[in-house]
C-alpha positions as CSV (number, residue, x, y, z in Angstrom):
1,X,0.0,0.0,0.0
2,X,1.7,3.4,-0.4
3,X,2.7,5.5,2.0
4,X,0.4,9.0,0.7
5,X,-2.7,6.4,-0.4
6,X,-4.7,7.9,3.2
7,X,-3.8,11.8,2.1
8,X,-6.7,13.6,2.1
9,X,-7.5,15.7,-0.8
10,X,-8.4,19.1,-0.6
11,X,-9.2,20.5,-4.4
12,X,-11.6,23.5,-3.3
13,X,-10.8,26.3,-5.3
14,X,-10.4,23.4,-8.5
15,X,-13.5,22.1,-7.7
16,X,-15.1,25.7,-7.8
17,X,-13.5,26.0,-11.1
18,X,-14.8,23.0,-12.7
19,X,-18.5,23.4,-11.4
20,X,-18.6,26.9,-13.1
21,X,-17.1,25.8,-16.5
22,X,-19.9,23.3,-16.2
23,X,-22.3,26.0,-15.3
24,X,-23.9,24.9,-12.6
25,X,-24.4,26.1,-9.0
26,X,-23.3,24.4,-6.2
27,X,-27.4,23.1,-5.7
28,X,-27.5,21.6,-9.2
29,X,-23.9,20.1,-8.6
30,X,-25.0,18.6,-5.3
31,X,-28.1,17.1,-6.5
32,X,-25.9,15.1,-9.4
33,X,-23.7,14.3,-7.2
34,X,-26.1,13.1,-4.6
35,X,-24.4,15.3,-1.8
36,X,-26.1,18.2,0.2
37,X,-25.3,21.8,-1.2
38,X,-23.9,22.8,2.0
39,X,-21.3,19.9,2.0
40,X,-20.4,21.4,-1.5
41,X,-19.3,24.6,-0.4
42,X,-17.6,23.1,2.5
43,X,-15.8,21.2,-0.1
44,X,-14.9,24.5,-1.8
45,X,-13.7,26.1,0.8
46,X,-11.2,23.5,1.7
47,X,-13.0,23.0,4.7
48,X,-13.6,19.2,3.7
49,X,-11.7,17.1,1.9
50,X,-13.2,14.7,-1.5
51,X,-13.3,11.1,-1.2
52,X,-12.8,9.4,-4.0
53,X,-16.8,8.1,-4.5
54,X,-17.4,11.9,-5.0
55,X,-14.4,12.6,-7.2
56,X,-15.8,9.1,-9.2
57,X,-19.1,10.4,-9.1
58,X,-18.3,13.8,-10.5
59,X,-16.4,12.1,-13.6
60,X,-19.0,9.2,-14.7
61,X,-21.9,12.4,-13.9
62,X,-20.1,15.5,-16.1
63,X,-17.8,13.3,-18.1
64,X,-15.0,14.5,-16.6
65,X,-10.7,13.8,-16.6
66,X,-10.0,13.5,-13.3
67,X,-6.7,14.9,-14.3
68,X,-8.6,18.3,-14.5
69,X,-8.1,18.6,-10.7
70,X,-4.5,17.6,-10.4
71,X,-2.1,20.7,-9.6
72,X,0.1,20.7,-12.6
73,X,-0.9,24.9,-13.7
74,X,-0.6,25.7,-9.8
75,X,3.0,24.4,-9.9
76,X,3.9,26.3,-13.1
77,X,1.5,29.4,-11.6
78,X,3.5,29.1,-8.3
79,X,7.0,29.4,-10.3
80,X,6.2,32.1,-12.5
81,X,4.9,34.1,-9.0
82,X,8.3,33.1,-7.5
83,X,9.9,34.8,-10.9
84,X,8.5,37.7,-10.7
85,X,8.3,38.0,-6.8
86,X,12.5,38.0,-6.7
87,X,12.8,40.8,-8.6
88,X,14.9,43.6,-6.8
89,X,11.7,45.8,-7.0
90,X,10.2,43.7,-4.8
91,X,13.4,42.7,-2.0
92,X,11.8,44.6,0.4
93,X,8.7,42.9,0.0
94,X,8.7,40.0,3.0
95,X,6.6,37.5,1.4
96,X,6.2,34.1,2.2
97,X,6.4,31.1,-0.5
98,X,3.5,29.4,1.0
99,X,1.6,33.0,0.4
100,X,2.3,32.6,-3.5
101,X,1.6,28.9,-3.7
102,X,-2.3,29.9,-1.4
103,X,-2.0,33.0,-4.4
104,X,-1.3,30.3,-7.3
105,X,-4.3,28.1,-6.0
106,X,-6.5,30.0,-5.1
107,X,-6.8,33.1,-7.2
108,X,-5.4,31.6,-11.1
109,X,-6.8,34.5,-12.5
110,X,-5.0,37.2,-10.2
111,X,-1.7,35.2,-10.9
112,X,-2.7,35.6,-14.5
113,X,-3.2,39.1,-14.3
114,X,0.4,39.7,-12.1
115,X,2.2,37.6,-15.0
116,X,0.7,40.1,-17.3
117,X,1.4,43.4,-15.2
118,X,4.9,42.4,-14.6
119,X,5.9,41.8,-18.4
120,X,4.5,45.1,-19.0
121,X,6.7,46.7,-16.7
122,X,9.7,44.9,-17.9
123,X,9.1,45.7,-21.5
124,X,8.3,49.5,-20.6
Protein backbone atom coordinates (compact mmCIF):
# COMPACT_ATOMS: atom_id res chain seq x y z
CA UNK A 1 0.00 0.00 0.00
CA UNK A 2 1.65 3.38 -0.42
CA UNK A 3 2.67 5.54 1.97
CA UNK A 4 0.44 8.96 0.74
CA UNK A 5 -2.66 6.37 -0.45
CA UNK A 6 -4.73 7.94 3.17
CA UNK A 7 -3.78 11.77 2.08
CA UNK A 8 -6.68 13.64 2.10
CA UNK A 9 -7.46 15.66 -0.84
CA UNK A 10 -8.43 19.13 -0.56
CA UNK A 11 -9.16 20.50 -4.35
CA UNK A 12 -11.64 23.52 -3.27
CA UNK A 13 -10.83 26.29 -5.31
CA UNK A 14 -10.43 23.45 -8.51
CA UNK A 15 -13.50 22.06 -7.72
CA UNK A 16 -15.10 25.70 -7.78
CA UNK A 17 -13.46 26.03 -11.07
CA UNK A 18 -14.80 22.99 -12.70
CA UNK A 19 -18.47 23.43 -11.41
CA UNK A 20 -18.56 26.94 -13.07
CA UNK A 21 -17.12 25.80 -16.55
CA UNK A 22 -19.87 23.31 -16.18
CA UNK A 23 -22.27 26.03 -15.30
CA UNK A 24 -23.88 24.95 -12.56
CA UNK A 25 -24.42 26.06 -9.03
CA UNK A 26 -23.27 24.39 -6.18
CA UNK A 27 -27.44 23.11 -5.70
CA UNK A 28 -27.47 21.62 -9.21
CA UNK A 29 -23.89 20.09 -8.61
CA UNK A 30 -25.05 18.60 -5.33
CA UNK A 31 -28.13 17.13 -6.53
CA UNK A 32 -25.86 15.15 -9.44
CA UNK A 33 -23.67 14.33 -7.17
CA UNK A 34 -26.10 13.05 -4.60
CA UNK A 35 -24.43 15.33 -1.79
CA UNK A 36 -26.14 18.17 0.16
CA UNK A 37 -25.29 21.84 -1.22
CA UNK A 38 -23.91 22.81 1.98
CA UNK A 39 -21.25 19.89 2.04
CA UNK A 40 -20.40 21.38 -1.52
CA UNK A 41 -19.32 24.64 -0.36
CA UNK A 42 -17.55 23.09 2.49
CA UNK A 43 -15.80 21.21 -0.14
CA UNK A 44 -14.88 24.48 -1.84
CA UNK A 45 -13.66 26.13 0.82
CA UNK A 46 -11.23 23.54 1.74
CA UNK A 47 -13.03 23.05 4.72
CA UNK A 48 -13.57 19.16 3.70
CA UNK A 49 -11.74 17.09 1.91
CA UNK A 50 -13.21 14.66 -1.54
CA UNK A 51 -13.33 11.13 -1.22
CA UNK A 52 -12.83 9.39 -3.98
CA UNK A 53 -16.76 8.07 -4.50
CA UNK A 54 -17.40 11.87 -5.02
CA UNK A 55 -14.37 12.59 -7.24
CA UNK A 56 -15.80 9.09 -9.18
CA UNK A 57 -19.14 10.40 -9.14
CA UNK A 58 -18.25 13.84 -10.48
CA UNK A 59 -16.35 12.10 -13.58
CA UNK A 60 -19.01 9.19 -14.68
CA UNK A 61 -21.92 12.43 -13.87
CA UNK A 62 -20.11 15.53 -16.06
CA UNK A 63 -17.78 13.34 -18.11
CA UNK A 64 -14.97 14.47 -16.64
CA UNK A 65 -10.66 13.82 -16.56
CA UNK A 66 -9.99 13.49 -13.27
CA UNK A 67 -6.67 14.88 -14.33
CA UNK A 68 -8.55 18.28 -14.51
CA UNK A 69 -8.06 18.58 -10.67
CA UNK A 70 -4.47 17.63 -10.44
CA UNK A 71 -2.13 20.74 -9.56
CA UNK A 72 0.13 20.69 -12.59
CA UNK A 73 -0.87 24.93 -13.68
CA UNK A 74 -0.58 25.74 -9.83
CA UNK A 75 2.97 24.44 -9.87
CA UNK A 76 3.92 26.31 -13.12
CA UNK A 77 1.48 29.43 -11.61
CA UNK A 78 3.49 29.11 -8.34
CA UNK A 79 6.96 29.37 -10.29
CA UNK A 80 6.20 32.08 -12.46
CA UNK A 81 4.88 34.06 -9.05
CA UNK A 82 8.26 33.06 -7.46
CA UNK A 83 9.90 34.85 -10.88
CA UNK A 84 8.48 37.73 -10.67
CA UNK A 85 8.34 37.97 -6.83
CA UNK A 86 12.45 38.01 -6.69
CA UNK A 87 12.80 40.80 -8.55
CA UNK A 88 14.91 43.63 -6.83
CA UNK A 89 11.71 45.79 -7.04
CA UNK A 90 10.17 43.66 -4.75
CA UNK A 91 13.43 42.68 -2.03
CA UNK A 92 11.81 44.63 0.38
CA UNK A 93 8.74 42.85 -0.01
CA UNK A 94 8.66 39.97 3.01
CA UNK A 95 6.63 37.51 1.43
CA UNK A 96 6.25 34.09 2.20
CA UNK A 97 6.40 31.08 -0.54
CA UNK A 98 3.54 29.36 1.01
CA UNK A 99 1.58 32.96 0.40
CA UNK A 100 2.33 32.60 -3.46
CA UNK A 101 1.61 28.94 -3.69
CA UNK A 102 -2.34 29.90 -1.44
CA UNK A 103 -1.96 33.03 -4.40
CA UNK A 104 -1.28 30.32 -7.35
CA UNK A 105 -4.29 28.14 -5.96
CA UNK A 106 -6.52 29.97 -5.14
CA UNK A 107 -6.83 33.08 -7.25
CA UNK A 108 -5.45 31.58 -11.05
CA UNK A 109 -6.77 34.55 -12.49
CA UNK A 110 -4.98 37.23 -10.16
CA UNK A 111 -1.72 35.23 -10.86
CA UNK A 112 -2.70 35.64 -14.53
CA UNK A 113 -3.23 39.09 -14.31
CA UNK A 114 0.36 39.74 -12.12
CA UNK A 115 2.17 37.58 -14.96
CA UNK A 116 0.74 40.13 -17.28
CA UNK A 117 1.36 43.39 -15.16
CA UNK A 118 4.87 42.38 -14.62
CA UNK A 119 5.93 41.81 -18.35
CA UNK A 120 4.52 45.10 -18.95
CA UNK A 121 6.75 46.72 -16.73
CA UNK A 122 9.67 44.87 -17.88
CA UNK A 123 9.08 45.73 -21.49
CA UNK A 124 8.35 49.49 -20.58
Amino acid sequence: MPADSGKKLFVGPRFRRIRQQLGLSQTQIAEGLGISPSYINLIERNQRPVTAQILLRLAETYDLDLRDLATADEDRFFAELNEIFSDPLFRQIDLPKQELRDLAELCPGVTHALQRLYAAYTEA
